[in-house]
C-alpha positions, -999 to +999 in steps of 0.1 A: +594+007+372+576+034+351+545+052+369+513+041+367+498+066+348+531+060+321+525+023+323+485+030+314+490+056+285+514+027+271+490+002+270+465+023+259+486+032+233+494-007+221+456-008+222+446+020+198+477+010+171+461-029+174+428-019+165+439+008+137+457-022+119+428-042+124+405-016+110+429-013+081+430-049+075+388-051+072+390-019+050+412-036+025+394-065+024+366-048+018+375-020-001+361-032-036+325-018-025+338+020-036+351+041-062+388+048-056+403+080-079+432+068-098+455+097-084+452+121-058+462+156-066+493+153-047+506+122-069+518+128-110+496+117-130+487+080-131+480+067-169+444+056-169+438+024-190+406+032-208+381+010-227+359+014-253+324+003-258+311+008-290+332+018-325+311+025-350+312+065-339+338+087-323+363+055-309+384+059-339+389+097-339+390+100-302+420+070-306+435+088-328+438+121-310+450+104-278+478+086-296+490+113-315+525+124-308+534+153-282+502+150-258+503+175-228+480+163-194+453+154-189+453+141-225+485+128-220+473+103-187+444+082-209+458+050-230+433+033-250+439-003-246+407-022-253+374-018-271+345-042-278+319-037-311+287-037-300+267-024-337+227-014-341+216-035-371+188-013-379+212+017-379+232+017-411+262+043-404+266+017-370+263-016-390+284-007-417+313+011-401+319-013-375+340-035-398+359-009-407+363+010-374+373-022-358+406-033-384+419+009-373+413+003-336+433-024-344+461-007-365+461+021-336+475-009-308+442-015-291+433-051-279+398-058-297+376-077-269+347-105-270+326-091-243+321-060-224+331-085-189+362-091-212+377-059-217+363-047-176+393-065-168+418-048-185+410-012-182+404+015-152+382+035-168+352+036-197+339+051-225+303+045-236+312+055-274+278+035-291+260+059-315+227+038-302+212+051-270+186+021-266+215-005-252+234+022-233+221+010-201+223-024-209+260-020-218+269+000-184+253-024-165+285-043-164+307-011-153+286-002-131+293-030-110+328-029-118+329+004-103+348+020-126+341+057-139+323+056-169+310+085-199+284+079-218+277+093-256+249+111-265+226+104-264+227+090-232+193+068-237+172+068-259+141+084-232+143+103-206+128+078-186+154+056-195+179+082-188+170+079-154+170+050-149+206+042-160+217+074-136+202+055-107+217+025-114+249+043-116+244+060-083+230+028-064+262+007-073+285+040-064+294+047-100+307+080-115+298+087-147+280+114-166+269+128-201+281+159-225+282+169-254+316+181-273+300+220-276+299+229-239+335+225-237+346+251-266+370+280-255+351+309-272+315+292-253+336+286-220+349+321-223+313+335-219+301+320-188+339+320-173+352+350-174+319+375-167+330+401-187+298+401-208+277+398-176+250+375-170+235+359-200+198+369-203+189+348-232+202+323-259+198+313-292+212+283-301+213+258-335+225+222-348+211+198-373+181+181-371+181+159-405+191+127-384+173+107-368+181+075-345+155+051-347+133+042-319+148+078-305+125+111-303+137+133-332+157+157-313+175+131-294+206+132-319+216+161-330+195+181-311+207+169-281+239+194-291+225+227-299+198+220-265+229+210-246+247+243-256+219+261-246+219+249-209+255+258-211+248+295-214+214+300-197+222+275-165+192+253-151+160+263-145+140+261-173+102+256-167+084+254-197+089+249-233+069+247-268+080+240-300+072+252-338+079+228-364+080+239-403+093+217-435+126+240-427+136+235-389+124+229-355+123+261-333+121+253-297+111+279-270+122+274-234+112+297-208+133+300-175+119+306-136+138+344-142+118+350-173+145+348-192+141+330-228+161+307-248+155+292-285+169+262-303+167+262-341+171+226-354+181+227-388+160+202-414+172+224-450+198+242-462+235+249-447+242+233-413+268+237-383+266+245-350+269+276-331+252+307-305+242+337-298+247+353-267+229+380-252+242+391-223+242+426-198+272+441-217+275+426-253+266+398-276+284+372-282+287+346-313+297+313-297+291+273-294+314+265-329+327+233-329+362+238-320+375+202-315+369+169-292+400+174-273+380+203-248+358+176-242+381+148-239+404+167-213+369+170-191+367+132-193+404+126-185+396+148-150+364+128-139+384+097-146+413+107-125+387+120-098+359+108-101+340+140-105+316+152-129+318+181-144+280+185-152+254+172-124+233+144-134+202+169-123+215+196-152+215+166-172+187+148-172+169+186-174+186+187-209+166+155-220+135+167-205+138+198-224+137+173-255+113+152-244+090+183-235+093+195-271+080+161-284+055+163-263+048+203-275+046+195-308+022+165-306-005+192-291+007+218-320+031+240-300+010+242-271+037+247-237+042+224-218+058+222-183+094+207-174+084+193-141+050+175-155+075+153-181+102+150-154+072+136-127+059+114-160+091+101-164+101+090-132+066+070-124+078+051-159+115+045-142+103+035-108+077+012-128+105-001-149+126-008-119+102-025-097+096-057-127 
């Protein structure tokens, strides 16, 4: 007969191992209520089936990079296999490319869905691709719930109220997702803040168009939303206040950090366009923010998909939009400055208003 201090320590045992499989059991049962990443770093990479809301902007090229021969990871783990149309009527390029953009989606092997619920189904992960920032919450309603890791397009709504909003609803069901734009992701911009041998940046100028506009959108919102984005890039959060200048030629936009350092946006309205940077830093200027491809970007997304990180905070993000907003506001009291924290305060009264009808 074993001791009874052996015979004890057994049962004990039998005990602990019962429960653990009960706990188990519960946890699987219940397990839908969080995110999961599709692969942990010790695993290979697990091909992500990925969905597409909205093709009447960058679905088709975005397609047609991840399906193009000789892909290396993280590339190489998304698969687009679905995508619904959802088109603004009142926005031309969106109503009249849709047609169009949905017979190559459709050429490129990708299932063409009726509803967003539809294509939630057959995909892990999603893309928010609309040109349209008004229905952007309305159309990640549904993932949100799904649970599934989700980016958004700029812009990412079409106020920064709204913004809000949508990143609360995102965070309330448990949700990653996040917002970029294509520039933060360039080598040469990367290079800058990466590798420190320029120093610390002490100020920015930055420039994109700003001849279009999305209606029902503050002016900047579109394009804007790029060369402001960049800027944040370089400078890092903590911008206070910010007034704008705007002349039949371009938007100038003046933001002032906590540091004192300064940083400008020039939105182009005549003459040549493009996008781009100047850096000044401790030890050297630097010419950056080009557009060098979606793929930078798109290798970002593939990462938060497979972990369920972001790369950018949803705080740094929804300081980018109130930036924007800010400068609306400037410019309706003729450049007068106005301060970050008063439109992010405004902003969030409007959200929790919003929320509570």
């Amino acid at each position: 007969m074993p001791p009874p201090k052996l015979t004890l320590l057994r049962e004990t045992f039998r005990r602990v191992s019962r429960f653990a499989i009960q706990l188990g059991l519960l946890a699987a049962f219940l397990g839908v209520a969080a995110f999961k990443p599709v692969a942990s770093a010790a695993e290979p990479p697990a091909i992500i089936r990925v969905g597409i809301i909205g093709l009447d902007a960058h679905a088709v090229p975005w397609t047609r990079i991840l399906t193009a021969p000789g892909l290396k990871p993280p590339l190489s783990t998304l698969r687009i296999v679905a995508a619904v149309a959802t088109p603004s009527p009142d926005i031309p390029f969106s109503r009249d490319n849709n047609q169009t953009n949905t017979a190559i989606m459709r050429e490129l092997g990708v299932e063409i869905c009726r509803s967003i619920e539809e294509l939630l189904t057959k995909v892990d992960a999603v893309l928010v691709l609309s040109i349209d920032g008004r229905p952007h919450h309305d159309q990640a309603r549904p993932v949100f719930r799904s649970h599934k890791p989700v980016f958004i397009d700029k812009p990412v709504a079409a106020s920064l109220a709204d913004a809000i909003a949508l990143f609360q609803d995102a965070e309330a069901n448990g949700t990653p997702c996040f917002s970029n734009s294509a520039l933060r992701y360039g080598p040469a911009t990367v290079a800058v803040t990466a590798d420190g041998k320029l120093g610390r940046v002490l100020g920015c100028a930055t420039y994109s168009s700003s001849q279009s506009i999305l209606p029902g959108h503050p002016d900047l919102f579109y394009y804007g939303i790029h060369g402001t984005d960049l800027l944040f890039t370089l400078m890092g959060p903590g911008c206070q206040s910010v007034r704008r200048v705007k002349t039949p030629t371009a938007d100038v936009v003046t933001g002032v950090w906590a540091d004192g350092r300064a940083g400008t946006y020039r939105g182009i309205l005549q003459g040549a366009v493009g996008f781009g940077a100047t850096a000044f830093c401790e030890k050297g200027v630097a010419d950056v923010g080009r557009f060098e491809g979606y793929e930078p970007l798109i290798a970002e997304i593939a990462r938060f998909f497979a972990t369920g990180k972001a790369p950018v905070s949803v705080d740094q993000t929804l300081e980018i939009y109130a930036f924007l907003e800010a400068a609306d506001e400037s410019a309706r009291h003729d450049g007068a400055p106005v301060l970050l924290a008063d439109i992010l305060a405004r902003a969030r009264q409007q959200a929790a208003g919003r929320a509570g009808r």
